[in-house]
N, C-alpha and C positions, 0 to 999 in steps of 0.2 A: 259894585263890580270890583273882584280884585285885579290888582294891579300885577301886568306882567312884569316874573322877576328874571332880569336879565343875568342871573347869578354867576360872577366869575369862575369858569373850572377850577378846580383844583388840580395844577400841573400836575401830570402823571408821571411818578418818576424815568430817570434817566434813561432806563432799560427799555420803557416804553414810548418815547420820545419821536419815533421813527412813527406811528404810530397815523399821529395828527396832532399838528400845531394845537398848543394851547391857545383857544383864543377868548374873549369876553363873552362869547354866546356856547361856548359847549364845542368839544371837540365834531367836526363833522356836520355843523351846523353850516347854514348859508341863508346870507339875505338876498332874497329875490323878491320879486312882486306879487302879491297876491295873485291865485288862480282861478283863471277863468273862470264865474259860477256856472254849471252845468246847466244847460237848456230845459229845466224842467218845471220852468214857470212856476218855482216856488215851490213847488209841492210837498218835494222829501220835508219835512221838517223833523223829524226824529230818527238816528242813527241807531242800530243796536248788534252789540258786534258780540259776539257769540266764540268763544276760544274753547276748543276741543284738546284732545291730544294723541299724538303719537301714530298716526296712519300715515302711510302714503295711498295716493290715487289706485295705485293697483291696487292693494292692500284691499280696501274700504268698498269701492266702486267696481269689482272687477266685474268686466262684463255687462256694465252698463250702454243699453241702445246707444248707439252714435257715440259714444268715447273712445277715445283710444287706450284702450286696455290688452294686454297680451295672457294668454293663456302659459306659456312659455316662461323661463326667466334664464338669462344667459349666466354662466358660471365660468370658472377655467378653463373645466372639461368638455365645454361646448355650453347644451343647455337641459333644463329640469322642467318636467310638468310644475305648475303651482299647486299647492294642495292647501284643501280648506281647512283652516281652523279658527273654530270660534272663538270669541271671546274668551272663556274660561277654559277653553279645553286644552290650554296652551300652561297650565296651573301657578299662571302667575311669571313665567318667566322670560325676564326681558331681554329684548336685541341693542347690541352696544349701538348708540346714536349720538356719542361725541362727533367733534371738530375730527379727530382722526379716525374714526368707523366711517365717516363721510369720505374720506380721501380716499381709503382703504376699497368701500361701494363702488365710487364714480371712477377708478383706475383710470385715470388719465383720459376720460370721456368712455372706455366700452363696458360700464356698467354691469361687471359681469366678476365681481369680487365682493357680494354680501356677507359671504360665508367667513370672512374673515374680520367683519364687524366684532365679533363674541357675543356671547350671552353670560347674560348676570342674574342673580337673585338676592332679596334682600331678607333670605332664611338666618334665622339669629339673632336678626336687628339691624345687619350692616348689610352694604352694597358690596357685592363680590362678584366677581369672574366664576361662572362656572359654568361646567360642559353641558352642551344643549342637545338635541336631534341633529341629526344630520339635514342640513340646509333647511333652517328653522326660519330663518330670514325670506325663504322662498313660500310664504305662504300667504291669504287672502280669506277675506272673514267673508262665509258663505250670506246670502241674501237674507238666510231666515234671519241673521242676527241682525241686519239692520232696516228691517221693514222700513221704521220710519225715517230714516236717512233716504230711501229712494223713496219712498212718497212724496217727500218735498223736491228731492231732485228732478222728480218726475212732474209734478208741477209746475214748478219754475226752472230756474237758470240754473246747470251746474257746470262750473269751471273745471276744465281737464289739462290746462296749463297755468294753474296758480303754481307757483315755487315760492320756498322759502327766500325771505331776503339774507338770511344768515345758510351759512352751512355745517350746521350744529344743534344742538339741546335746546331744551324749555327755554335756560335761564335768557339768553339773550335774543330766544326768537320770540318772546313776550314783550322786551325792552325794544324792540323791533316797531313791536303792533303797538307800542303806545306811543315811540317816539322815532320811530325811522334809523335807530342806528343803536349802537350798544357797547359806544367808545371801544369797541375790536373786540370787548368780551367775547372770547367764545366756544366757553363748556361752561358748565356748570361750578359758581362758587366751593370751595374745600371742604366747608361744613353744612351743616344741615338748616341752618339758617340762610338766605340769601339775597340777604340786604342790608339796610346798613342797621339792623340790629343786631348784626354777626357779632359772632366776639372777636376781640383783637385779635390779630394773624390771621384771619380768612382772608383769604384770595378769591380771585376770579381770573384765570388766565386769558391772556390777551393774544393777538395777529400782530406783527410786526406787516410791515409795508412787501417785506418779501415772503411773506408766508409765513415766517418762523413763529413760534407758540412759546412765550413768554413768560413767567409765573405770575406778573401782573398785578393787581392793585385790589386794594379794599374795596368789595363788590356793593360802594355806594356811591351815586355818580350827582351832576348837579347841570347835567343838560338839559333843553329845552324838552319838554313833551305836547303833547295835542292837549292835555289839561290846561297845560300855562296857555296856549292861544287862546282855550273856548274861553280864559277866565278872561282872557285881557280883551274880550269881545263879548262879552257876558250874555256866551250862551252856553248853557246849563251841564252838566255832565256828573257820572256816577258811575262808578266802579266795584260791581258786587264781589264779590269773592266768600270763600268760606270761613278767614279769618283773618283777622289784621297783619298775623305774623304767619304768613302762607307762603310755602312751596313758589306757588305760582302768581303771587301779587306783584306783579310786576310795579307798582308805586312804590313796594317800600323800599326801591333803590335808589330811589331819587330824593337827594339829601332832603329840597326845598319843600317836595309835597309830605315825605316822613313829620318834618318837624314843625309844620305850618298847618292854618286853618285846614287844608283844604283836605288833613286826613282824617278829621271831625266829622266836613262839612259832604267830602264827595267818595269818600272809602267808606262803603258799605257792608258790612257782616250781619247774619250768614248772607249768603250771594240766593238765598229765595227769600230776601226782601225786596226783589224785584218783582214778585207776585203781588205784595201789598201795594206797590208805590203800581202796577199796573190798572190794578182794581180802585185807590185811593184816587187817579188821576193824577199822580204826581213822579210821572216818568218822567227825564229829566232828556234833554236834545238830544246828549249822545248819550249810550251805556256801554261798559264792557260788561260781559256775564260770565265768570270763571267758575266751574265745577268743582266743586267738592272730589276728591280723589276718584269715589265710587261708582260714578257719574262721568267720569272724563274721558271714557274709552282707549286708556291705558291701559297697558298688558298687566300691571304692576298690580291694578284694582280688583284684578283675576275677576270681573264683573261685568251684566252686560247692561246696563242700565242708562250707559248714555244715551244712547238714540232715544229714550224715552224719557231723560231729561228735554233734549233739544228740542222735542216736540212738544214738552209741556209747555216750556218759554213761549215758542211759535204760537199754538194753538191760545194762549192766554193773551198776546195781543192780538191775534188773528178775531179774539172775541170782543173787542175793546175799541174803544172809540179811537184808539192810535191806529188802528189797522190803515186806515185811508192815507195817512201822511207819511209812514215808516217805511227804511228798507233794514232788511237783516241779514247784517252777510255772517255767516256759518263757515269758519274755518277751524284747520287742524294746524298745531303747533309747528310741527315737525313730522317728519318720516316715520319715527320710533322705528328705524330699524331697517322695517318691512320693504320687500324687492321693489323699486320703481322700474321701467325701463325707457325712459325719457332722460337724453343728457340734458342737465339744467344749464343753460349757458354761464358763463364766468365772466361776472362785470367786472367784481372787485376781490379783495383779498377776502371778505367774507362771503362773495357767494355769487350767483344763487347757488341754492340747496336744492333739496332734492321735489318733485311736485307732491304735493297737500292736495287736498279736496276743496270747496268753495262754490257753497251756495248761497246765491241771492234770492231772498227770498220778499217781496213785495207784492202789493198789487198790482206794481208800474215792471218788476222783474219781466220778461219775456217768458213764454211759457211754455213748458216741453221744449227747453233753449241747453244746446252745449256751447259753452262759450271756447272756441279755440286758442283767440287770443291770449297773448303772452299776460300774468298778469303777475302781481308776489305783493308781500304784506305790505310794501308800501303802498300800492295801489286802494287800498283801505283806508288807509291814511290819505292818499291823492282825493278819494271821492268823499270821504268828509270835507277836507279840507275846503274844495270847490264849491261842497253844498251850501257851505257858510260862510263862505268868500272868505277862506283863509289864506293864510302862504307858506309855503312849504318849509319841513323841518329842516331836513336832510338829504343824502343824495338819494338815498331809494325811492323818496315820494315824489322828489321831484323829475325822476327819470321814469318816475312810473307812468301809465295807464289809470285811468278814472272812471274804469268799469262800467262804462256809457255803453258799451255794446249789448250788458248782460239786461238792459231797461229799454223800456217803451213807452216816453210819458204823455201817449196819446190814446193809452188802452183805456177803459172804464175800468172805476171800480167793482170789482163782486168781490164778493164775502170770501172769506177762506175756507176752504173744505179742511176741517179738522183732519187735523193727521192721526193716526187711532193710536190713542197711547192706554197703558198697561195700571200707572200709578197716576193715584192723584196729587197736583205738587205738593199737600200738608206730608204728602209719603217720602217725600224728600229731606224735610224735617227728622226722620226716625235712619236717617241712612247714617250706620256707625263711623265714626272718626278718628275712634281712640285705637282703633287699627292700621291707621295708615301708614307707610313704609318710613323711616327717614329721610330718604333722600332721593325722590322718585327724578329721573330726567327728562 
């Protein structure tokens, strides 16, 4: 077992001071007492967390029985029909989804300024500002594009108040889901790299205590994450992604797991070696499963293939001797953009953000279940944490919810009705990379 490393922060400079105390455990860190384990008689023994990107609930879900989705979307001028657009039919062009396209959306709670988000594209090779449709942000991906997103929705448990813990981009709402906080990160790194194999001079800008957005620090940090617990409790874990030096590898910002065993032993490339280690028997307690760009349900990927990733994942342990012990929560990163109309309430200076999607998916999941309760990424973190009698990282996991609503661990097992997918996962192996954007958010 290794040994958890209590790694002193590296003081954040002066500017960002205001921020949070440096202290011996990582800015934002707290020691409190292990949580509660969850009343399920042992059962859960395998985590598997599944990171999407760039939907909001209205977006992704509109229109789903018993959710609360609106047809409508408020503006300046009053309000707009939503209008559907597919995955690709949108040709690739994304809706601004910083720290300030957030401010910009949720205008002081009446949610009714998307239009002033912007659109970008990343034609030429770079990231740019440029003119989009007219209230392009006001739109929601019709049903046919996500079969299998509501077939598992429809099955089990789907959340219609997950919110983000951050209110912001990929970079720090990944840093989120693996450690409950994101030292105030909150947009996206300067360059195209986004961790600490940046080159010298990348930033990551930062929250001050009153709001203000700071130019901030080298976007490699050395606070605690849910890896350092599973290890210092030695239970197992593994984080697939599509490449060691990825977009969305949320590990390689953290100095200690970058430069230590644990990016050998628990950082997996490509991210469908979770098919072999499924079929091999050697899935590991918890897993994250990060998409390959084309696969991600990004507007950026101008592609519609995730849904038919997420159902590959699903339906491959749904076939597999893990089915009986696992749960698999299915979220989306961030908003990417798209119209919510849910105010996310305001804990702290990062957030919440704006509502995400979130489906649990088990045998023990509740079934044909909306969950209304309040829940956000920490809550992910809160129900691992419990199932393995950990203790919490941060303030998000600890103030969270432990997704107890969204399970029933009195139901019987049955088998999982295959969700119907289109590709078989060796077809995920053949999905191009050398096209991927630089710098998607």
């Amino acid at each position: 077992m290794r040994k958890l490393r209590l790694i002193a922060s590296a003081c954040i400079v002066a500017c960002v001071s205001a921020i949070a105390a440096c202290s011996h455990a990582g800015p934002g860190t707290i020691q409190t007492p292990k949580f509660q384990p969850i009343q399920d008689a042992g059962i859960i023994k395998h985590v598997v967390i599944i990171v999407q990107e760039n939907r909001s609930f209205d977006n992704l879900f509109n229109g789903f029985p018993g959710a609360d989705t609106v047809q409508n979307g408020k503006t300046l001028g009053g309000s707009i029909p939503l209008s559907p657009l597919g995955f690709t039919a949108g040709g690739g062009l994304d809706v601004g989804h910083f720290h300030t396209s957030f401010n910009a959306a949720y205008n002081v709670g009446n949610m009714n300024d998307f239009n002033s988000e912007g659109t970008y594209t990343t034609a030429g090779g770079g990231y740019a500002a440029t003119p989009g449709p007219p209230n392009y942000a006001y739109s929601y991906l019709p049903q046919s594009d996500t079969v299998p997103d509501w077939n598992l929705a429809k099955q089990f448990t789907l959340a219609d108040r997950m919110f983000q813990s951050n209110s912001g981009p990929s970079y720090p709402a990944h840093q989120y889901l693996i450690a409950a906080q994101s030292a105030n990160a909150d947009e996206v790194p300067t360059g195209i790299i986004w961790g600490c194999d940046a080159p010298t001079g990348t930033t990551v800008a930062q929250l001050l205590s009153d709001g203000t957005e700071v130019p901030g620090v080298f976007p490699c940090f050395d606070y605690q994450t849910l890896g350092d617990e599973l290890d210092a409790a030695g239970i197992s874990w593994r984080y697939y992604t599509p490449g060691p030096i990825y977009f969305f590898n949320a590990y390689g910002a953290i100095r200690h797991i970058r430069y230590d065993a644990d990016w050998s032993s628990d950082i997996s490339t490509p991210e469908t070696n979770i098919f072999n280690d499924i079929s091999g028997g050697t899935l590991q307690q918890v897993s994250w499963v990060i998409p390959q760009l084309a696969n991600s349900d990004h507007v950026l990927a101008n592609s519609n293939t995730g849904p038919q990733w997420v159902a590959s994942v699903v339906d491959a342990i749904g076939a597999s001797p893990y089915w009986k012990d696992t749960a698999i929560l299915i979220v989306w990163d961030d908003w990417g953009g798209w119209y919510d109309h849910v105010p996310p309430p305001q804990l702290d200076v990062m957030g919440l953000g704006f509502r995400v999607p979130l489906i649990v998916v088990s045998p023990y999941a509740k079934h044909g279940y909306v969950s209304h309760v309040r829940h956000e990424f920490g809550s992910i973190l809160h129900f691992t944490e419990a199932t393995f009698g950990l203790s919490p990282l941060s303030v998000s996991d600890a103030r969270a919810d432990e997704l107890t609503d969204c399970f029933d661990f009195t139901q019987t097992v049955t088998p999982l009705q295959p969700v119907k997918t289109f590709m078989h996962p060796a077809d995920f192996l053949r999905q191009p990379r050398s096209s991927e954007p630089p710098d998607p958010i």
